[in-house]
N, C-alpha and C positions, 0 to 999 in steps of 0.2 A: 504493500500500500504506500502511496505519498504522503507527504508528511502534511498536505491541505485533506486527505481521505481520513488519516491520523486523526487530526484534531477535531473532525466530527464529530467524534465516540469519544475520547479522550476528557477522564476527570482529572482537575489540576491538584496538586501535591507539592506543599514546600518543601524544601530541606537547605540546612545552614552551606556556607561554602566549605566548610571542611567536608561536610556531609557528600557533597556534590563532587569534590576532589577525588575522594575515595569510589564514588560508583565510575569516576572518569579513568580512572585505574585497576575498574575491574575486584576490586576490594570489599565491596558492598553488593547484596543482595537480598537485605532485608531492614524491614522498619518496623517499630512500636509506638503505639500513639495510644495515648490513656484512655480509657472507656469513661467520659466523663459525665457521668448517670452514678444512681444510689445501686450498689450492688451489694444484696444479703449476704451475711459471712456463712451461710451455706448453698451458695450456689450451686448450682449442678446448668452446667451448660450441655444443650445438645442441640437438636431438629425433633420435631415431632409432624403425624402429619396436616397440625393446624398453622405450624407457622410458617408466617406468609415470607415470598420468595424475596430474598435480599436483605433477612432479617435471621436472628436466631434466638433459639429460647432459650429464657434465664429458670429456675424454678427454684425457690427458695422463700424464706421469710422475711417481707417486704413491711412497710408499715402498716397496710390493713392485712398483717396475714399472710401463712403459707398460701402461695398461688405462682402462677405463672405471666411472665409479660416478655414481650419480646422486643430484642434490639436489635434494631436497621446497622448492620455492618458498612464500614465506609467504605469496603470496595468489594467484587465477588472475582474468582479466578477465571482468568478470561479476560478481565478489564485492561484498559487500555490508560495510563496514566502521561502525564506531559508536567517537566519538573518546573518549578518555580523557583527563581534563582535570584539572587543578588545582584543587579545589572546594570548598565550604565549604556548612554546613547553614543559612542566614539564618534562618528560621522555621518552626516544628514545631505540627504540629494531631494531637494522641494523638487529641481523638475520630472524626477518619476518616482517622487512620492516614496523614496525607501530609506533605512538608516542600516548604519551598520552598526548591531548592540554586539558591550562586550561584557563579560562577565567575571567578576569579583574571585570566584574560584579559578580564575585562567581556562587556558585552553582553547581551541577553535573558536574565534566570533562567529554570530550567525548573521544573516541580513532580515530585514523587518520592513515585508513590502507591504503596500497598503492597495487598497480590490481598486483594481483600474489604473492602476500607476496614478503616472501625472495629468491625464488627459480629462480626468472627470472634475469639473472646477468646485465638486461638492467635497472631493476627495483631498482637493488641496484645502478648505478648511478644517479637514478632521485632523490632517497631518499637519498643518500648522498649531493647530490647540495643542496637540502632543507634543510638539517640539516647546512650544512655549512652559508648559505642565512640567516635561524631564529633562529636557536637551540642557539641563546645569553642568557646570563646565567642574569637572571634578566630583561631581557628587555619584554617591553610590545610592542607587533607586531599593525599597525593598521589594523584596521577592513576592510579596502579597499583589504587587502591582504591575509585573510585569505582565504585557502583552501576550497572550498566549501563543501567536504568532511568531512569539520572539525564539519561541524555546528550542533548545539542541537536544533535548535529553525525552526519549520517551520509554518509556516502562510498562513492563506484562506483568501481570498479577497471575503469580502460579499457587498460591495457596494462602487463604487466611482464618485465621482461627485466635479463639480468647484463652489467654492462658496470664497466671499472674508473674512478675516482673523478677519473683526470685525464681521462678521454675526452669530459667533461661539455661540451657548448658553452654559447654566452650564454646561449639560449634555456631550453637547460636551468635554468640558474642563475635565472634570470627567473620559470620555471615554479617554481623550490624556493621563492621569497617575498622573492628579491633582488629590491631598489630603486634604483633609478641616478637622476642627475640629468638630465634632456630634454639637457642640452650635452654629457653624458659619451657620449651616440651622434655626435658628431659626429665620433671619432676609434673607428670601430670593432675597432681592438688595447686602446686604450687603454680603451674598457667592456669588456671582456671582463677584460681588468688588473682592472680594477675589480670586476667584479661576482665574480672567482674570489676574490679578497682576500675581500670581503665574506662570500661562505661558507662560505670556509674558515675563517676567526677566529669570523663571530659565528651560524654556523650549523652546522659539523661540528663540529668541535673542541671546537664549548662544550658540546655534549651528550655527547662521551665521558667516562666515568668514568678516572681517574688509570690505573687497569691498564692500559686500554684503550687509550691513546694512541700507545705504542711499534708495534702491529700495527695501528692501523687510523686515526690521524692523518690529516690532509689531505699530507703531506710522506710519509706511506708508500703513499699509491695503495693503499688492498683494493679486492678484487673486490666489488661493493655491489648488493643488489637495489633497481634503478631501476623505481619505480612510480608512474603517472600515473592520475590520478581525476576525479571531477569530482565537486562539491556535490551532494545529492539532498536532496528534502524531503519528509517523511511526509502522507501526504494529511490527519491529522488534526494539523498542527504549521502555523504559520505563519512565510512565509517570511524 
């Protein structure tokens, strides 16, 4: 598919620039994002045949009572995702309407054309609002607001599922964008020591917001949507 067929079906996903560095090096192939709902300290997650598609069920003791309710998953496998990145506008062409963005974590810029080039005089005011809005000469844009047009990075969703934040093994940790030393498998408690330290401090922790830390820290175990993907490339993008 092309990367304008891509972005059709494609739900957007942030991740920081170290984040983004690591899936650019093939390092990364999985994320956790906090389940941020009331969840009973006796859950029991699964599928039953009432619960509706793109959701899963919780069963547990909620505030009115043991019962059931189900939670809308933020992606299902199969999904087609488009990364949201840290970005900046390097150079802008008003006469066919395109820039060239570049991005915070390095690596390949992309170009960022607008429908109709330069020829549709409706086009040259959306592209000029844009330019006036980011075109800041040194500034880093967030990722929340980039263009979806803009983006380099798109990602397949091959598995997602709820599980809590200490349940994570090495592997997992390994999959999130953790780095260990070749000697530190020599003592396999001791990379595992390691590799949890490493995402708990400079990969969970560092992305929650101040609010956030009291409910969903590495030392409070939430329930987290664990999702595993893999790189994909548009047939008109190089890889």
């Amino acid at each position: 598919m092309t990367k304008s067929e891509l972005l059709q079906i494609a739900k957007p996903i942030l991740f920081n620039g170290d984040m983004v560095g690591a899936i650019l090096e093939n390092r990364k192939g999985a994320t956790r994002r906090a389940v941020k709902k009331f969840i009973p300290d006796d859950a029991i997650w699964g599928y039953t045949v009432f619960t509706p598609k793109g959701c899963i069920s919780c069963r547990g003791t909620f505030a009115d009572g043991y019962g059931e309710k189900f939670f809308r998953m933020p992606c299902q496998p199969g999904d087609i995702l488009y990364v949201r990145e840290t970005w900046a506008v390097r150079t802008a062409h008003r006469f066919d309407a395109s820039a060239n963005i570049m991005f915070k974590a390095g690596g390949r810029e992309t170009i960022l054309t607008f429908p109709n080039g330069g020829s549709d005089s409706i086009d040259r005011i959306v592209y000029d609002n844009f330019l006036r809005k980011w075109d800041k000469e040194g500034r880093w844009n967030p990722s929340i607001h980039m263009p979806k047009e803009a983006t380099r990075i798109f990602l397949k969703v091959t598995d997602v599922k709820v599980q809590r934040l200490h349940d994570m093994t090495l592997d997992n940790f390994l999959a999130e964008g953790v780095t260990l030393r070749p000697e530190a498998f020599n003592d396999s408690e001791n990379a595992y020591l390691q590799a949890q330290y490493i995402f708990a401090e400079e990969i969970w922790d560092k992305t929650l917001k101040k609010a956030e830390r009291e409910l969903y820290s590495w030392d409070a175990n939430p329930w987290v949507w664990a999702i595993e993907f893999d790189r994909i490339y548009p047939d008109d993008m190089e890889g």
